[in-house]
Every structure is written in C-alpha cells, then in structure tokens.
C-alpha positions as CSV (number, residue, x, y, z in Angstrom):
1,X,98.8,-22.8,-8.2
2,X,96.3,-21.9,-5.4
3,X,96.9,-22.1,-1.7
4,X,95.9,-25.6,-1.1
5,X,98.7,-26.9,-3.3
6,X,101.2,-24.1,-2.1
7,X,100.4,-25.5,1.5
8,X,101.0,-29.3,0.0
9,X,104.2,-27.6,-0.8
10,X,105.4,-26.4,2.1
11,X,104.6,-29.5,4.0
12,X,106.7,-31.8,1.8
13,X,109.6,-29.5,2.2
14,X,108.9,-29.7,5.8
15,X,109.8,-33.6,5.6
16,X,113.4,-33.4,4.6
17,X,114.1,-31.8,8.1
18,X,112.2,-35.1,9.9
19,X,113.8,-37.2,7.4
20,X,117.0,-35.9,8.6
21,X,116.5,-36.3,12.0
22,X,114.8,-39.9,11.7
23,X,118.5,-40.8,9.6
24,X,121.0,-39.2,12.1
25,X,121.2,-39.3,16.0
26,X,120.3,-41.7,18.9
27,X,117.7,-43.4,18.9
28,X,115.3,-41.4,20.9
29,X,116.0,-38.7,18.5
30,X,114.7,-40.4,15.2
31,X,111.5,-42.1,16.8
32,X,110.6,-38.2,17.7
33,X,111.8,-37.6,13.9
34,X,109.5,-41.0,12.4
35,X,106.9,-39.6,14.7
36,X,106.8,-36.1,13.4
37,X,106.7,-37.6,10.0
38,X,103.8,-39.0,9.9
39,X,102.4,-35.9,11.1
40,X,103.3,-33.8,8.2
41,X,102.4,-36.2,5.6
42,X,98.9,-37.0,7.5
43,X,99.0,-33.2,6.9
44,X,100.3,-33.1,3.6
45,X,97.5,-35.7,2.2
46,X,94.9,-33.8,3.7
47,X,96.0,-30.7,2.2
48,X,96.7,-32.3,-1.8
49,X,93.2,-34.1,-1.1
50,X,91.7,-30.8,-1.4
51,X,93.8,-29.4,-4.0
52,X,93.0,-31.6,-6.2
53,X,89.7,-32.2,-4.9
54,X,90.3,-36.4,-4.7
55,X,87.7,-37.7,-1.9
56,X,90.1,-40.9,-1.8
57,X,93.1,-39.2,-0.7
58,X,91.1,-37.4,2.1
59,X,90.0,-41.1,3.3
60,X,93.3,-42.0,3.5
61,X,94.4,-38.9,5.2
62,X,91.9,-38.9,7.8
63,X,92.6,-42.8,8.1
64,X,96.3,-41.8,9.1
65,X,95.0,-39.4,11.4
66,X,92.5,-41.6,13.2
67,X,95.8,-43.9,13.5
C-alpha cells in the first residue's frame, strides 16, 4: 500500500460522516452534506487515479471538479 491509496482511504472513510449528514437533519443541513460529498469523492477519484495510475479515472475526476 503506498500513500496514494492510503489517502484514497482516508477519503472514503471521510464519506460516511457527509453521508450521515446528507440522511439526517433539515434540509439545509444535507444539501451542505450532498455538497461536501461530492467534494471528497472528486477528491477521492483524483487520488485512486494515481494510485493505480488509470488516466480515465483522472478525466473523470477532473470532469467532477470542473463541474
């Protein structure tokens, strides 16, 4: 395991706590939580891209970050 997929790690872990808030609370609450979501998994692509050194998954993840 090197540190590009220990950092693709972290950032799925860090999507249960914007999962939970984009299930629970009004609805200002989980827009901020959707919002934040796609964020980290922008993030998370990015990071597994070069990980696993796939040129298509860094498209995509630089796609979602354009969007």
């Amino acid at each position: 395991m090197n540190a590009w997929q220990l950092g693709a790690a972290l950032f799925a872990l860090s999507l249960l706590p914007c999962a939970w808030i984009s299930l629970r609370g009004r609805a200002f609450r989980r827009l901020v939580g959707l919002e934040m979501m796609g964020t980290v998994l922008t993030l998370l692509l990015l990071t597994w891209a070069e990980a696993d050194r796939r040129t298509s998954l860094l498209d995509l993840g630089v796609t979602m970050g354009l969007l």
